[in-house]
N, C-alpha and C positions, 0 to 999 in steps of 0.2 A: 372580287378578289381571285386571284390565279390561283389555281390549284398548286397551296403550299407544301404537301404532302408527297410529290414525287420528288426524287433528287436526279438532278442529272448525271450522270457516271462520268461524262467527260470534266466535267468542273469539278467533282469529288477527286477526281485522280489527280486532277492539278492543284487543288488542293492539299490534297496530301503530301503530294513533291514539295509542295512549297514550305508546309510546314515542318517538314523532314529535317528543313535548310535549317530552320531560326530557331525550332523549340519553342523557348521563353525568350529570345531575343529582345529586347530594349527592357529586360524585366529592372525593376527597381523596388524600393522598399514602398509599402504605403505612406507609410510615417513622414519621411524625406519629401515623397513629391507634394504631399499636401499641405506640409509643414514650410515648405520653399514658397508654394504659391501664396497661403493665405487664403486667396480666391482661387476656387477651382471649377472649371469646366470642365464638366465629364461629354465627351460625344458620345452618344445613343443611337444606334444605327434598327432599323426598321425596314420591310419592303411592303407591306400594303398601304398604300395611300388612302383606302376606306378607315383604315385606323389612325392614321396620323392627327388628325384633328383631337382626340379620344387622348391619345399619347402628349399631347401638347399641354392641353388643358392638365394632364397629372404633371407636367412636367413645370409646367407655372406654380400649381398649390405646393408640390413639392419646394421649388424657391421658394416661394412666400417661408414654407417651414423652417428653412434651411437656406440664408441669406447669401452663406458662404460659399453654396453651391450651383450653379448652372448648370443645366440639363441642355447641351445643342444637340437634335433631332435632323438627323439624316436619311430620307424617305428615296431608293431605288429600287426597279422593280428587281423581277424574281431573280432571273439570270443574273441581270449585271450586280446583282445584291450581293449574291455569292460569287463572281469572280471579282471585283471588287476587295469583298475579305480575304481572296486569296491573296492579291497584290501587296497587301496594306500587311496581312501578316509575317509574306515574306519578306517584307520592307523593315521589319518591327516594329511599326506606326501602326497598328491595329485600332480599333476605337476601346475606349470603353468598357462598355459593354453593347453585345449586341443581342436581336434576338434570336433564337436557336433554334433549332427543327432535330427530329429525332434521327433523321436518316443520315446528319451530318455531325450531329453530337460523337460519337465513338471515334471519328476521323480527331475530333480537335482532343478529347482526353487521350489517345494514343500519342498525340505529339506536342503535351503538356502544353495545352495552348489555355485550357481553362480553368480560373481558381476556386479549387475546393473550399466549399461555402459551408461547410459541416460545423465549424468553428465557431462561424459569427453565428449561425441559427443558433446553434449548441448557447451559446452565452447571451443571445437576447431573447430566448425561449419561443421560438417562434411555432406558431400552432399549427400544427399542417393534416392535423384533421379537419381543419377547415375546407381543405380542398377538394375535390369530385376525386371518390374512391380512386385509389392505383395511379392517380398523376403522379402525385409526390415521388414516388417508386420509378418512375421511369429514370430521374437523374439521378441516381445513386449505382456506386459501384465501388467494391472492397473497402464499406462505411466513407468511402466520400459522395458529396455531394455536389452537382455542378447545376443547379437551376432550382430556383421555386416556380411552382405551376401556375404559368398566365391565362392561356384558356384552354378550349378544347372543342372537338368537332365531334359528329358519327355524321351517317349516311340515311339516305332515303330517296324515295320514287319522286324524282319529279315529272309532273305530266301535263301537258296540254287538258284546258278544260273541255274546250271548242271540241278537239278531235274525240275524246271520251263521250260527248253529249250526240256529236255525230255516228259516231259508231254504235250508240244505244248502249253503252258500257255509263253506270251507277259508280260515282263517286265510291260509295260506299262499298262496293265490290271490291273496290280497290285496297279497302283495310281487312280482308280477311282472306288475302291471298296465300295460296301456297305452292311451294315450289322441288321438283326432285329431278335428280339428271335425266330417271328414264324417260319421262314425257312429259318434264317440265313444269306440268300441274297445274293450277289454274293462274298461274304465273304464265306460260308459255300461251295457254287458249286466249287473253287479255291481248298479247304481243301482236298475237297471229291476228286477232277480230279489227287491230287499230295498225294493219299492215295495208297500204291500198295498193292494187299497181294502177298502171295509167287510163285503164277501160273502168275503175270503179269498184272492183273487185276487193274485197281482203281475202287476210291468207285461210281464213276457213272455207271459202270457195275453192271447189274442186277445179273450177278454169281458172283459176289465181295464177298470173303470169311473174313468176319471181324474178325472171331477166329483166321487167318494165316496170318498177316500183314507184309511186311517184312520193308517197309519203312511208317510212319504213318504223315497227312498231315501236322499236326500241334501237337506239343510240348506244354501243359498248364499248367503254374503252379498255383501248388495247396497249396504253405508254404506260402501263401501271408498273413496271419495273416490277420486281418479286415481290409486290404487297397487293396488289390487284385491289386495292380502296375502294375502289369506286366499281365496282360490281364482283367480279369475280371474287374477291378475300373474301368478302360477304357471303356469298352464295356455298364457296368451301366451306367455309367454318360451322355457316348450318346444313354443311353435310358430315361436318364429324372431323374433317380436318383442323390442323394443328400447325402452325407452321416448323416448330422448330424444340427440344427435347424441355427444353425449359425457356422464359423469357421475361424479364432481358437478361442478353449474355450469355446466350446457349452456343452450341459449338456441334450439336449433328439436326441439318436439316432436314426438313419430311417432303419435299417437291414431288419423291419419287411414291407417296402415298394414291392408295388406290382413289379415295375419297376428292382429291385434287382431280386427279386425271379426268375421275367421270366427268367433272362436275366442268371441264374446259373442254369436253368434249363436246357438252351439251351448248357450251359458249358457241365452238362450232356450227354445230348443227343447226343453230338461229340462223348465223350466214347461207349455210344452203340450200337452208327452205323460203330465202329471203324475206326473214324478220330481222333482218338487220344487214346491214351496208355490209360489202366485202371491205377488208383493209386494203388492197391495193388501188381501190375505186372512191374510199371514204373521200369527204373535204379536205381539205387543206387549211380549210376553218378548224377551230376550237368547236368544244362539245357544245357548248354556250350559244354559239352564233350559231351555231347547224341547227337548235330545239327552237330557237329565237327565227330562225328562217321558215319554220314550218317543216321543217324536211322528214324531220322526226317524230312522235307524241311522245316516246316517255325515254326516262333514264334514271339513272343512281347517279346520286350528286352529296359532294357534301355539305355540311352544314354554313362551310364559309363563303356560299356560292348565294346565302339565302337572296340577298340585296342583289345579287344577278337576275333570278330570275322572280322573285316576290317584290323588288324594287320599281321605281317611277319608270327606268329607262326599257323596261322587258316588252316586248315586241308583239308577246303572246299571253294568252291568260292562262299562266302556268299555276297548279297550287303542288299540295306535298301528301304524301302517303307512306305507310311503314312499310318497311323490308318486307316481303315474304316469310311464312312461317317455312323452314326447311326439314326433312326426314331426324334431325335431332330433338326435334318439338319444339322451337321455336325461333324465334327471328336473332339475326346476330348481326351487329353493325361492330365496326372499329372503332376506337376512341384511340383521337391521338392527342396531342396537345403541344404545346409551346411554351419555352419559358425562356429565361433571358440570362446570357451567358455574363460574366466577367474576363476580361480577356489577364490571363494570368502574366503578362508583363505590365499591366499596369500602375504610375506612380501614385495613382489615388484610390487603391484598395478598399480604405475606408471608408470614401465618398461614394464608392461605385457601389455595397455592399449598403450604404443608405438609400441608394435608389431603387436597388435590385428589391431589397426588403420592401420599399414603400408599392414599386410595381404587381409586387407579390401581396399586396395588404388590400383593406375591402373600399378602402378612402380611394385607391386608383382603379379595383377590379368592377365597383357600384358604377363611376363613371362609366367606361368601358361600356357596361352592360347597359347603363342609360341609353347609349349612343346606339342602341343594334344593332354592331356592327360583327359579334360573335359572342360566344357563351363564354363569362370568364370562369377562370375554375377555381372560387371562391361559390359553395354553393349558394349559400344570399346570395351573391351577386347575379347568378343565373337566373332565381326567379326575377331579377331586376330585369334584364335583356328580355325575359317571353311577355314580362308587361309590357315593355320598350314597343316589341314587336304587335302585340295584343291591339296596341293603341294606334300603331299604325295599319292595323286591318289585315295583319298576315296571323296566321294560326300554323304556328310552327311546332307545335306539341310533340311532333313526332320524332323531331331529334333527342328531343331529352326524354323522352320515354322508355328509349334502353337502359338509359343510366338507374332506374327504378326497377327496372326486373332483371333479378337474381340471373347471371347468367346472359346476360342482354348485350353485351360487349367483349370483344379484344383486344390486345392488346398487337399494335403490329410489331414486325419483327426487329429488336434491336441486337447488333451485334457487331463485332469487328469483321473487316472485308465489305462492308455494307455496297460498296460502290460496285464491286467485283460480282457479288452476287447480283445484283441488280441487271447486272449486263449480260451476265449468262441466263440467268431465266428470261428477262425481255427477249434473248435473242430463240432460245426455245420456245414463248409462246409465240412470237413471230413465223416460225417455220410451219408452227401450227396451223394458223390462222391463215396463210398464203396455200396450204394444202402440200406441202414441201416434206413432213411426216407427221405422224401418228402422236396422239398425245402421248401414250403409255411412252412410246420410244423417248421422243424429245426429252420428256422430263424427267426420266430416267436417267437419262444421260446428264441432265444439269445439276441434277442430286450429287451426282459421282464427282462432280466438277465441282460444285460450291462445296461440298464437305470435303474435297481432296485441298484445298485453301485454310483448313483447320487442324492439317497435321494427321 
């Protein structure tokens, strides 16, 4: 599964234009279109193809329940996923319903693109403490609601076993890491021992040649746009960082926090002691194929990537380990999740609002979790997915083990301009990371610029 967690900024902004144009364009009554048809077919638009199979099967029992209704299932990937909805929305032919991601939800309720679901929960009593703490909460705004919670992810270490076992580095080393900007901790000594250059060296050797790396200890990515998911948010956050005054729907960012800066400093400083690839040198591969090549041992991945690297087709014998413990006293992963929109011009409101419900219930979230293909966010249903997983020989405990300690999770940033910010700080941490300036400066300066977008 592709990393569903970042948004492009260029498909955001055309998306927003686009929906600028229609609003509610082709909007109609529920009552009318479903009352015309008789029979109705709702399209269901989706972009992981690992879940598709998962979505089908609910989409069949849901028929069976509900004779009247059809579920057609439209499976593209990431990109063409979302410019796709842009075309279709500016067209007023939208689907359905489709499914939603946090970093493009605020774009569609600013241009009443999606129907508030507050009403139907409200009047069929739907239970939403069923769900993994604080999902529910993510789709709501001024008591509306636009989604019920489908699953969710956090992060963790994935690493080569081979290169660990070669380096004389203990699995178990691995689970009681700790990590702090000034010298990185036994986080950073791990990086550095499983760093080789081409004579055989790692980075704890004093002839350690960091121009001639042949395997590099750790793999970072740098396309995290202003949420840094997949290593940095993490690493912030167990230093004390915050992204944002409150969340969701805050309106004064913290970029320009001391707490941030050290902690991308130290991102840095991996690169120049060559524990990790420069960004103008990295692949042109994905993180996946570069760990899958050998190139790398370890990385921060998230939970939807398990079947990448714990699945039949992985290349290397990768397993999983927790975050580092960080100078706050303990480890902090992100929780995001997914849920699945209604497109607010739709003629069959009330059909779409039976499937949304049924997607959101434990009859399609159990499936789901049978299949292994992510944690849905129906807690039953999550201990369903780690048997799933148990039974297939992967020991993935460590994703869901934030979700149990107090304080073990965040939330990422949701807010209006989502797109805008994104592209000013990618473009700050980039200057970064090319050595073009100084953190403190950069992100100081993107602070000014993302919160000068808020009035």
């Amino acid at each position: 599964m592709i990393n569903r967690k970042r948004a492009g900024a260029a498909l955001l902004s055309g998306l927003l234009a686009a929906t600028a144009l229609t609003a509610c364009g082709g909007s109609g009554t529920g009552e009318t279109g479903e009352a015309a048809k008789g029979q109705v077919t709702l399209d269901y638009w989706l972009w992981d193809d690992k879940q598709q199979a998962s979505y089908q099967a609910c989409a069949d029992a849901f028929h069976a329940a509900n004779p009247n209704i059809t579920v057609k299932i439209t499976q593209t990937a990431w990109a063409q996923y979302w410019q796709n909805l842009t075309t279709q929305l500016a067209a007023g032919e939208a689907p359905d319903v489709w499914t939603n991601q946090v970093s493009y939800y605020p774009q569609f309720v600013s241009s009443q693109q999606i129907l508030d679901i507050q009403p139907y929960v409200d009047a069929d009593k739907v239970d939403l403490g069923q769900y993994q703490e604080g999902l529910a909460d993510l789709w709501t705004k001024d008591g509306k609601r636009y989604g019920l919670p489908k699953d969710w992810d956090t992060e963790a270490i994935v690493y080569n076993g081979e290169m660990l076992d070669k380096a004389g580095v203990k699995a178990a080393d691995l689970a009681d890491l700790t990590w702090n900007p000034a010298d990185g901790g036994s986080f950073e000594q791990v990086i550095a021992k499983l760093t080789v250059d081409d004579k055989g060296r790692n980075g704890l050797d004093p002839a350690f040649d960091k121009d001639n790396v042949a395997v590099y200890g750790y793999q970072p990515e740098w396309n995290d746009g202003s949420q840094g998911q997949n290593g940095w948010g993490e690493l912030a956050a167990a230093n004390g960082f915050t992204y944002l005054d409150k969340n969701p729907w805050g309106t004064k960012f913290r970029y320009d926090d001391p707490k941030l800066i050290e902690t991308i400093g130290w991102y840095k400083a991996l690169t120049d002691k060559g524990y990790a690839p420069r960004f103008d040198k990295q692949s042109t591969l994905g993180i996946d194929a570069v760990m899958n090549a050998g190139k790398a041992a370890l990385t921060i991945a998230g939970s939807w990537t398990i079947n990448t690297y714990l699945g039949d087709d992985a290349k290397q014998k990768f397993a999983l380990a927790p975050l580092p413990v960080g100078p706050v006293g303990t480890r902090k992963s992100a929780i995001n999740g997914l849920s699945d929109a209604i497109w607010a011009g739709t003629e069959n409101k009330d059909a779409a609002w039976k499937w949304v419900k049924y997607l959101g219930s434990a009859d399609c979230q159990d499936v789901v979790g049978g299949n292994a293909a992510v944690f849905p966010a129906i807690k039953t249903s999550t201990e369903k997915a780690l048997a799933a997983h148990k039974a297939k020989g992967r020991d993935v405990q460590v994703y869901v083990d934030y979700t149990k300690t107090p304080g073990g999770t965040f939330l990422l940033p949701i807010t209006e301009h989502g797109t805008e910010v994104s592209q000013i700080v990618q473009d700050a941490l980039q200057s970064v990371i090319l050595g073009q300036s100084e953190p403190a400066e950069a992100l100081t300066k993107a602070n000014q610029q993302v919160n000068a977008l808020f009035g």
